[in-house]
C-alpha positions as CSV (number, residue, x, y, z in Angstrom):
1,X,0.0,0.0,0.0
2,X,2.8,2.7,0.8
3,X,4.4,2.3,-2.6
4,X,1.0,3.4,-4.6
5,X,-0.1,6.0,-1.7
6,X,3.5,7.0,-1.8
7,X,4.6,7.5,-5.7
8,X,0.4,8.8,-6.3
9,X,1.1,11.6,-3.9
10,X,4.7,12.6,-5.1
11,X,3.3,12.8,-8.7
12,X,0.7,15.2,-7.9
13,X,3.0,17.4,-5.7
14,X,5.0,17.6,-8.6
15,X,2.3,18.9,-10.7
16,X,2.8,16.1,-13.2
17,X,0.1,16.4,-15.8
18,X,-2.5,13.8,-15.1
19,X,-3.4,14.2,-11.3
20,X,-6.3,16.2,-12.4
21,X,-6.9,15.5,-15.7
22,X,-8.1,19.0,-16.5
23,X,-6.0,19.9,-19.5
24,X,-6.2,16.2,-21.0
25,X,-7.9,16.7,-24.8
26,X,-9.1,13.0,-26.9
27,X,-5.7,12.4,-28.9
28,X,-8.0,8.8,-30.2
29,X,-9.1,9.7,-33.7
30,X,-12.3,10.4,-33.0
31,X,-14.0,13.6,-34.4
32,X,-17.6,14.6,-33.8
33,X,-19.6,17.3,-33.5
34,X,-19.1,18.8,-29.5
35,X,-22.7,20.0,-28.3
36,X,-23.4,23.7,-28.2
37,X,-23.0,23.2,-24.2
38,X,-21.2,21.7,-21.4
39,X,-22.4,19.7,-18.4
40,X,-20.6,22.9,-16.5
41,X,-24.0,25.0,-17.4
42,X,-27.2,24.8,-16.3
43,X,-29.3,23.8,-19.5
44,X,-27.9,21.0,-21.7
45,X,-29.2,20.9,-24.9
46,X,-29.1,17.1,-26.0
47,X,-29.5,15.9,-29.8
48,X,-32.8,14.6,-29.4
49,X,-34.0,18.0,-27.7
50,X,-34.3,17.7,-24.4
51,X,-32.7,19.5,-22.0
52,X,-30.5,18.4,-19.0
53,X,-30.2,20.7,-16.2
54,X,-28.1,20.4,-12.7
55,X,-31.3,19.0,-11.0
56,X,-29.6,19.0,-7.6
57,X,-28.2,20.9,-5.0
58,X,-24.1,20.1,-4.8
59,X,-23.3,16.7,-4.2
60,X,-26.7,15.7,-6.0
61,X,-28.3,14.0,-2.6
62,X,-29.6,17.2,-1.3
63,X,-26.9,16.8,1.4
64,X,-23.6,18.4,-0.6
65,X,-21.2,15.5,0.1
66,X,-22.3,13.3,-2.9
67,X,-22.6,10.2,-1.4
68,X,-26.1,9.2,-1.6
69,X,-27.3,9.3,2.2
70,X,-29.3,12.8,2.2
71,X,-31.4,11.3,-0.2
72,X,-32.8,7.5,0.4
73,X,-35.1,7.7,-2.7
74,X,-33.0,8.0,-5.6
75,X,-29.8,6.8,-6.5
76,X,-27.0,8.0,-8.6
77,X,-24.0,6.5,-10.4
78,X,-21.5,6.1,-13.2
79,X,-20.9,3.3,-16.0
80,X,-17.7,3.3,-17.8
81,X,-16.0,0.3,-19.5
82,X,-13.1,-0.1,-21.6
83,X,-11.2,2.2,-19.6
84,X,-7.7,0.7,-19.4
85,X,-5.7,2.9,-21.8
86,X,-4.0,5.4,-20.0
87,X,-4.3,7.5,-22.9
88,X,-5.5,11.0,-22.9
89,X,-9.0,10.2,-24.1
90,X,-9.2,7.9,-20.8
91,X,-8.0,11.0,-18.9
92,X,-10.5,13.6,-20.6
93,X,-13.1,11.2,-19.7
94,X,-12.4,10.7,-16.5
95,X,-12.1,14.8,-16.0
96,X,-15.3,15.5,-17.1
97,X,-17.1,12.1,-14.9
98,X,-15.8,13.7,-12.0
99,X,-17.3,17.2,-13.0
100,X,-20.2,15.5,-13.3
101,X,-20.2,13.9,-10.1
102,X,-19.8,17.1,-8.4
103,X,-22.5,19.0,-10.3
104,X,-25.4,16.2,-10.1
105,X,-24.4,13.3,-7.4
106,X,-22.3,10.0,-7.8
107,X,-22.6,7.1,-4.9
108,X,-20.7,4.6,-6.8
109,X,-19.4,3.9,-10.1
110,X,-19.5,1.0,-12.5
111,X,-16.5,-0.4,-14.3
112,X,-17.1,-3.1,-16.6
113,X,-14.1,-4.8,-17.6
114,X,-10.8,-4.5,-19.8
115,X,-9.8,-2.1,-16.7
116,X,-5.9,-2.7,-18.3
117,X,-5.1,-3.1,-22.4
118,X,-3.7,-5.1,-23.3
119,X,-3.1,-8.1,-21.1
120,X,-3.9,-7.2,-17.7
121,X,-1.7,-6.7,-14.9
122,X,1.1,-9.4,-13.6
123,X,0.7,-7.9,-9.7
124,X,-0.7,-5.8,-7.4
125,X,1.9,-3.3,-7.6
126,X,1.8,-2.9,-11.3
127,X,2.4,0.3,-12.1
128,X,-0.9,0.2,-14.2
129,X,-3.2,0.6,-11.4
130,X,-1.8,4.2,-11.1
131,X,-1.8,5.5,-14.8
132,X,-4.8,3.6,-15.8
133,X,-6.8,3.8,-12.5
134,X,-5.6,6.1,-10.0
135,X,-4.3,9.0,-12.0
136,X,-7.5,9.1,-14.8
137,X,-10.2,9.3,-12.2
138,X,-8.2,11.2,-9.0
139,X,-10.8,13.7,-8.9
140,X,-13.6,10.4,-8.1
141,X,-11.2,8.7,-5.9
142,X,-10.4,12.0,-3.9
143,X,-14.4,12.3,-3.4
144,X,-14.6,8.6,-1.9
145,X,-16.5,7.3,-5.0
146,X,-15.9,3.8,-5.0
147,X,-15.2,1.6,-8.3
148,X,-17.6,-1.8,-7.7
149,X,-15.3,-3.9,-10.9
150,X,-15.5,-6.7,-13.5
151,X,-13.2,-8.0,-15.5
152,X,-13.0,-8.1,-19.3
153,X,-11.4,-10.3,-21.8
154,X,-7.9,-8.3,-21.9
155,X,-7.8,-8.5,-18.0
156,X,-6.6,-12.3,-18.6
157,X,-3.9,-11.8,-20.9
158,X,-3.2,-11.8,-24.7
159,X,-5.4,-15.4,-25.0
160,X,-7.9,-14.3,-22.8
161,X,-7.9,-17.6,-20.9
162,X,-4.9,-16.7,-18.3
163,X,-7.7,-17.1,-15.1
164,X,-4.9,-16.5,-12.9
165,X,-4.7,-12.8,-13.8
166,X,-7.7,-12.0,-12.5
167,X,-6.6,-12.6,-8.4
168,X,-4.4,-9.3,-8.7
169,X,-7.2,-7.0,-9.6
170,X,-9.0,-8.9,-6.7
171,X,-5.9,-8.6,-4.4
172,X,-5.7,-4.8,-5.4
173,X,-8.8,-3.9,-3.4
174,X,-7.2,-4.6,-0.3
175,X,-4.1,-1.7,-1.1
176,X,-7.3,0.9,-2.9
177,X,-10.5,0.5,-0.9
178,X,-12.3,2.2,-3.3
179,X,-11.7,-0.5,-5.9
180,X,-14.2,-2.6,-5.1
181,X,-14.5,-6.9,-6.1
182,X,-15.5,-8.1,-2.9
183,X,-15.3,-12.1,-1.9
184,X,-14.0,-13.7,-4.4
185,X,-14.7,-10.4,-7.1
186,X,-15.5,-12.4,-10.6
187,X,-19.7,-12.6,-9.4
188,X,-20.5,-10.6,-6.3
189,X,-23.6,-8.5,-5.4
190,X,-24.3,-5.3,-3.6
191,X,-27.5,-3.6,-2.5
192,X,-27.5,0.2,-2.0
193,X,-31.1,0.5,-1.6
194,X,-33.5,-1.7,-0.3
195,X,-35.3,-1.7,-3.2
196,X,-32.5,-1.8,-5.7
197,X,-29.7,-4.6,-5.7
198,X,-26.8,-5.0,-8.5
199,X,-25.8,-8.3,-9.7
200,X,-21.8,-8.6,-11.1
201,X,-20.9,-11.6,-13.2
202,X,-17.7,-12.5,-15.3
203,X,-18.7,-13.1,-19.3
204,X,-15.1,-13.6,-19.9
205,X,-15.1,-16.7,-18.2
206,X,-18.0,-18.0,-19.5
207,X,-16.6,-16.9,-22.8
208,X,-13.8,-19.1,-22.0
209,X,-15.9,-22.4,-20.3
210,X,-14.5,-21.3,-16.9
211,X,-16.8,-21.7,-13.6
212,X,-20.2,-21.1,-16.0
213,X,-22.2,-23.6,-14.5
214,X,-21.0,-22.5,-11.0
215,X,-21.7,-18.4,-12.3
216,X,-25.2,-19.4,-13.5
217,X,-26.3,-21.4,-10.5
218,X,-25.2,-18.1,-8.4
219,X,-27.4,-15.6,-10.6
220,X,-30.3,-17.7,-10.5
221,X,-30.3,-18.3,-7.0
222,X,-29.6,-14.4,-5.8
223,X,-31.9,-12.9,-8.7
224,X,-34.4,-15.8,-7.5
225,X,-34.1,-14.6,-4.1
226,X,-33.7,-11.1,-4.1
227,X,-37.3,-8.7,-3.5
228,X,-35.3,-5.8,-4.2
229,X,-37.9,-3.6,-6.5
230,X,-35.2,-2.8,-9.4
231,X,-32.5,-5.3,-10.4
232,X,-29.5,-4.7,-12.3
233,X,-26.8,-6.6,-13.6
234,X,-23.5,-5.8,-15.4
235,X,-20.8,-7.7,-17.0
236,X,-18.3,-7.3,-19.5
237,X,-19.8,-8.5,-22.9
238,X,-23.1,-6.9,-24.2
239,X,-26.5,-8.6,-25.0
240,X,-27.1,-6.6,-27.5
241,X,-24.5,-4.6,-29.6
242,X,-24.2,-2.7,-33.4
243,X,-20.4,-2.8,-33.0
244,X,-17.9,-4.8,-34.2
245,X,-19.3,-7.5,-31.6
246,X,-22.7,-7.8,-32.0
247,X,-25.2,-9.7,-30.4
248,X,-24.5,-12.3,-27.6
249,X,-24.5,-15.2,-29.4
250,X,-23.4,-14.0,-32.5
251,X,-20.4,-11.9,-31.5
252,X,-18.2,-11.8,-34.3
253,X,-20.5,-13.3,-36.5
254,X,-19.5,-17.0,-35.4
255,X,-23.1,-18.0,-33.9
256,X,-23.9,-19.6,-37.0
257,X,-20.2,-21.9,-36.1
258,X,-20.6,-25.2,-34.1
259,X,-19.8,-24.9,-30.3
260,X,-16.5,-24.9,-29.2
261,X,-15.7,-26.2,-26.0
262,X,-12.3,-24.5,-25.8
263,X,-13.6,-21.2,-26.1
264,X,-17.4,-19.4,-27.2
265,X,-16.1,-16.8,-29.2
266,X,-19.6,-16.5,-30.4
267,X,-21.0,-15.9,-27.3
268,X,-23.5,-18.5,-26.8
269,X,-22.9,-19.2,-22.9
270,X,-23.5,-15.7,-22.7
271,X,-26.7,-15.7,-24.5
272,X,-28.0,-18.7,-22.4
273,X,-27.4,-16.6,-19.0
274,X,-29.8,-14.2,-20.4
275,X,-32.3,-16.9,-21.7
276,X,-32.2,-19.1,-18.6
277,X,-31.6,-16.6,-15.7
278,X,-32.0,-13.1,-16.4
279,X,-34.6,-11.9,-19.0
280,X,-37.9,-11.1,-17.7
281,X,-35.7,-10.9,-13.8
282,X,-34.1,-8.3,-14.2
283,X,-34.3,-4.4,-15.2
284,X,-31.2,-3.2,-16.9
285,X,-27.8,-4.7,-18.0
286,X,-24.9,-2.7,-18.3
287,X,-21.6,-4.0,-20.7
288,X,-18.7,-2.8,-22.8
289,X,-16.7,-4.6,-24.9
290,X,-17.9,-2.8,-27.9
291,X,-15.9,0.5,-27.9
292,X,-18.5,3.3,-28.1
293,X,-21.9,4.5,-26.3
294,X,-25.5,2.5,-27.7
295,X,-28.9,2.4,-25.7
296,X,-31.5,-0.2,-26.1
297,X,-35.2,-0.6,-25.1
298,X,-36.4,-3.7,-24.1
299,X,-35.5,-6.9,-25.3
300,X,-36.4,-10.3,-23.3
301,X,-37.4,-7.4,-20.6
302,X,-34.2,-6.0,-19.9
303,X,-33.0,-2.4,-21.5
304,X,-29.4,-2.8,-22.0
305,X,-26.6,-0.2,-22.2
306,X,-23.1,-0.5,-24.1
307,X,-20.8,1.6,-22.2
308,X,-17.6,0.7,-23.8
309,X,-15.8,4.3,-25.0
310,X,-14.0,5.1,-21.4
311,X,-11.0,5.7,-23.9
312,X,-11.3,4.8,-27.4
313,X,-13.7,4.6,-29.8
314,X,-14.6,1.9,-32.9
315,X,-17.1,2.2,-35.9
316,X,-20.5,0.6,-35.7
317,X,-20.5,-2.8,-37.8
318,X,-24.3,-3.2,-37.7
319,X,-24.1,-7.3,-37.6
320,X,-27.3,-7.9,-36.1
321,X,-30.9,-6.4,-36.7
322,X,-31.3,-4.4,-33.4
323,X,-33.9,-1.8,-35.1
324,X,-36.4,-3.3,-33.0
325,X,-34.9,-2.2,-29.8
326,X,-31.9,0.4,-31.0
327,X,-32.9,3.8,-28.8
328,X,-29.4,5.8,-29.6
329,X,-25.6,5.0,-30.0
330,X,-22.8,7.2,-31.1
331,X,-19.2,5.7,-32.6
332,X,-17.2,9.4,-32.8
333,X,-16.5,10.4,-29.4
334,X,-15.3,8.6,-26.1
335,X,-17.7,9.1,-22.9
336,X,-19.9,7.7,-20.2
337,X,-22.9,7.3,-18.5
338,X,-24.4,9.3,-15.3
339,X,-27.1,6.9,-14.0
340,X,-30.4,8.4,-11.5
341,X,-32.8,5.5,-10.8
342,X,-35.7,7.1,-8.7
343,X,-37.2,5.0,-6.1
344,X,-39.7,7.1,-5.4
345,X,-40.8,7.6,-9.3
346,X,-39.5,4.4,-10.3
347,X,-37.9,6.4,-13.2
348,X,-34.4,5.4,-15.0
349,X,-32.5,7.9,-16.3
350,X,-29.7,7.7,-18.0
351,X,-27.6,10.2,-19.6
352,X,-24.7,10.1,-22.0
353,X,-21.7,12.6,-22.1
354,X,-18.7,13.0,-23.5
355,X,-15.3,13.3,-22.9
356,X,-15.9,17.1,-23.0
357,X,-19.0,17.0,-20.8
358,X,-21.4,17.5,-23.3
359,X,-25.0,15.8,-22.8
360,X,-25.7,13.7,-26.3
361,X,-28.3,12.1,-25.1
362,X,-30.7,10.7,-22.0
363,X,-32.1,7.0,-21.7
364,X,-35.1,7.2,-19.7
365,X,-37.5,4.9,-18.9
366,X,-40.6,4.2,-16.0
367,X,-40.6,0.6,-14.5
């Protein structure tokens, strides 16, 4: 723990570029039109035409420290995926989260998986938890946001099947408490509401025939047994997708291949989580993988959310008919999503920015 706490603090002391991420700018590629506002003023003009405005007092939970506890009936939050760069897109993006956070309210945030390109890390004290982690979101960590984590396919090395790799980013919780895979990290859940409870499961080993039977028996027996109002899960690998991807069971295009028992690149195991445990249990999914921002109604009665540009962006590929269910995606510009379920309401809202602050778009629906 010293060594991180130790080289993180002589960094910033330094004024090394990075400690805030203010002056970081997306060197990725990707262009795109920026909005005629930022999430800094108090209308935000999104594409569709709504308008976003700083709907809370500082801190967001009506009690200025932006943790959630002056305000029991709604909860706030981030999703970001595909983080682990340590480029300056990942920075930008993690600049204008934290602006975010301190404008509207952020209890927790969700990271969901290749937290390190492009093989993981090989310890605890890999100097990757710093640039990729510590540095990018400094302004989150320094607010006490916790980081509840899953792993993608590049957290277990270049053949994604090195399970091993995963025990450091479970180790690495106990030197940042605020990076959070608690027991044994790959499937956990938390709870922090009553009447909403999150559900955490690893895709990437069920990609690779690791512990699924074992993952599945878990969901269906917490989902099963949970009377929390909302449910939500979140993984690595989307259920639906119009990147590169695509659709769980058909990621790559392969579903139409005979099963492989080495490895699902296609994604079937995946698919079969949704078919047998989740659809129709729970409310929302939350993934990555596919490196840009897409929002989808419901399909099997879940609305799923691709949150996969933390720090880099890829073209949609459009390999699967989602028209049915395709709300709004964007493929130019890397970014987030700031999260408000209302107990009270029982309203989801979701709304995208990006690495500027700029609000493209909001997901919102009534359970």
């Amino acid at each position: 723990m010293r060594r991180h706490v130790l080289r993180f603090g002589l960094m910033c002391a330094a004024g090394i570029v990075g400690c805030s991420a203010s002056d970081k700018t997306d060197s990725s590629g990707a262009a795109g039109e920026t909005a005629s506002q930022t999430a800094s003023d108090t209308g935000v003009t999104t594409e569709g035409g709504e308008t976003g405005s700083g709907d809370a007092t500082e801190g967001g939970d009506g009690d200025g420290d932006g943790d959630g506890d002056g305000d029991v009936s709604a909860v706030r939050f981030l999703v970001i995926g595909d983080t682990g760069e340590g480029n300056e897109a990942q920075y930008a993006v993690g600049s204008a989260a934290g602006t975010i956070c301190e404008l509207k309210g952020c209890e927790f945030a969700l990271l969901l998986g290749d937290n390190f390109y492009d093989i993981g890390v090989d310890s605890v004290m890999d100097v990757q938890f710093i640039d990729k982690f510590e540095m990018p979101y400094a302004s989150l960590l320094a607010a006490q946001i916790p980081f509840y984590v899953v792993l993608g396919n590049h957290d277990y090395g270049e053949l994604a099947s090195n399970w091993a790799l995963g025990t450091f980013q479970v180790d690495y919780g106990e030197i940042q408490p605020l990076w959070r895979m608690p027991d044994a990290g790959y499937w956990y859940d938390f709870r922090p509401r009553q009447d909403l409870h999150f559900f955490a499961f690893d895709t990437a080993r069920i990609m690779g025939n690791e512990d699924e039977d074992v993952q599945k028996g878990w969901l269906n027996a917490e989902v099963g047994a949970s009377d929390a109002r909302w449910k939500v899960a979140f993984a690595h690998h989307p259920l639906r997708s119009n990147g590169e991807h695509g659709n769980a069971g058909n990621y790559e295009g392969l579903g139409i291949l005979p099963d492989n028992p080495l490895y699902d690149a296609a994604g079937k195991g995946v698919r079969e989580v949704f078919d047998d445990v989740l659809c129709g249990r729970v409310d929302v999914y939350f993934s990555g993988h596919d490196h840009n921002r897409q929002s989808f109604s419901s399909d099997c009665g879940i609305q799923s959310v691709v949150s996969g540009a933390g720090a880099k962006v890829t073209d949609f590929a459009f390999r699967d008919d989602n028209s049915a269910v395709d709300l709004w995606g964007d493929d130019q510009r890397p970014g987030f999503m700031w999260v408000e379920i209302n107990l009270e309401t029982d309203v989801f809202k979701g709304e995208w920015y990006d690495l500027d602050g700029n609000l493209d778009y909001i997901h919102s629906f009534a359970k």
